[in-house]
VMD Tcl script that draws the C-alpha trace (Angstrom):
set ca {
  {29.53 5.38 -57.73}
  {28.24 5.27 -61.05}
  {24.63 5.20 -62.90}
  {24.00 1.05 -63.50}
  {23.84 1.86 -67.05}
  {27.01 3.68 -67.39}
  {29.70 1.84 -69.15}
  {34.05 3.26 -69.80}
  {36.01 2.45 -72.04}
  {38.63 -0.22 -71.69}
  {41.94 -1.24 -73.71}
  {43.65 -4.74 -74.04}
  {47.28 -4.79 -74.20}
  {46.91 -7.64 -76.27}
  {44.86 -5.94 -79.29}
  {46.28 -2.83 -79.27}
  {43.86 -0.09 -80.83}
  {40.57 -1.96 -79.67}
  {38.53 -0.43 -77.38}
  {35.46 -2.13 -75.54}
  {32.59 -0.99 -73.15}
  {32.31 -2.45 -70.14}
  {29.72 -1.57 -66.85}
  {32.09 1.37 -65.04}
  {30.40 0.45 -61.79}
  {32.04 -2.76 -61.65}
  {35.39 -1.57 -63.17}
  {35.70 1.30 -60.61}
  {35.41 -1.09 -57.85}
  {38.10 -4.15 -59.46}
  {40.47 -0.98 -60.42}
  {40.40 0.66 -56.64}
  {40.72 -2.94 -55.28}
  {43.72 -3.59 -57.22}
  {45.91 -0.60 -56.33}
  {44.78 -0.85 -53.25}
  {46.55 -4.20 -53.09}
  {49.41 -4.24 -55.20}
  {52.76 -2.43 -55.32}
  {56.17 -3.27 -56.62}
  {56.14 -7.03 -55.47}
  {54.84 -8.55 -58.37}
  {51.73 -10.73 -58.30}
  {50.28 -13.80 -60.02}
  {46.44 -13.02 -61.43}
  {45.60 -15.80 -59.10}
  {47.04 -14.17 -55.69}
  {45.59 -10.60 -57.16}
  {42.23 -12.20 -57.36}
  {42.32 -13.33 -54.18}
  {43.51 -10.36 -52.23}
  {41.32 -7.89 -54.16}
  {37.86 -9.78 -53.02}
  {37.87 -8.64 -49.58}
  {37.91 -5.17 -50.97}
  {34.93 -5.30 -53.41}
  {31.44 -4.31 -53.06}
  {29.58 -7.04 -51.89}
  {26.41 -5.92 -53.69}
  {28.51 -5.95 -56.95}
  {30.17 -9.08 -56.08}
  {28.35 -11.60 -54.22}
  {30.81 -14.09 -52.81}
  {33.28 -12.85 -55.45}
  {31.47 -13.45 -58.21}
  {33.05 -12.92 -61.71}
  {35.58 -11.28 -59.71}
  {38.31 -13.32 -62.17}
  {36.72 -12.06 -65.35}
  {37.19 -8.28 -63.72}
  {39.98 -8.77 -62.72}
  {41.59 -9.92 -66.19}
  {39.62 -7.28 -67.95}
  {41.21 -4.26 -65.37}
  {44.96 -5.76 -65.39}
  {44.51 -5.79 -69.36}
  {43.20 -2.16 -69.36}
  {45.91 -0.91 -67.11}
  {48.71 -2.84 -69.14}
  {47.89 -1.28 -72.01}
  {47.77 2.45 -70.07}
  {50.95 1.64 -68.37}
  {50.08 1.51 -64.82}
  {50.39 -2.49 -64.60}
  {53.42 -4.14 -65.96}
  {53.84 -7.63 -67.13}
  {56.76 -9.64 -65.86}
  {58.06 -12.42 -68.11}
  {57.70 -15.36 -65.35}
  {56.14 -18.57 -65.58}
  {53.18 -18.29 -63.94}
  {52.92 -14.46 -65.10}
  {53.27 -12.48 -62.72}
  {52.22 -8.52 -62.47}
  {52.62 -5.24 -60.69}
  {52.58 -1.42 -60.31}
  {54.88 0.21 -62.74}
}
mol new
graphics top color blue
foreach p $ca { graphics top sphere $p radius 0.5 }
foreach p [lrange $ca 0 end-1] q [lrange $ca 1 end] { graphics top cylinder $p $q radius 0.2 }
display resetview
């Protein structure tokens, strides 16, 4: 893992060219979640949510906290670096590229 203090950069697919810091600790841990769990079958944010809390760290993520707002701030990053891709479905849906 990573220093407490250490923070990565992140991207939002949204705002294209805007770059924020976030804790890498707890990004790590939402990222390696999340390809652990998803593959081509595309995925609401809900469902993705859901299936990566088993695999987090409970000492980052007590009973899954803020595990949404992680989640939501990794599938942005990883839109915007073209692992995730967005599928035009109503609830959105998401997966691998």
């Amino acid at each position: 893992m990573t220093d407490k203090n250490t923070k990565t950069p992140v991207e939002n697919v949204n705002v294209p060219g805007q770059i924020t810091r976030v804790d890498a600790t707890k990004y790590a841990a939402m990222r390696n979640a999340m390809m652990q769990i998803m593959g081509a079958t595309p995925m609401t944010a809900t469902a993705i949510k859901e299936a990566a809390k088993p695999h987090l760290p409970s000492d980052l993520f007590p009973g899954g906290t803020t595990a949404g707002w992680w989640q939501k701030t990794v599938q942005l990053d990883l839109e915007a670096k073209g692992i995730l891709q967005r599928h035009a479905t109503k609830p959105l849906t998401f997966s691998k590229t």
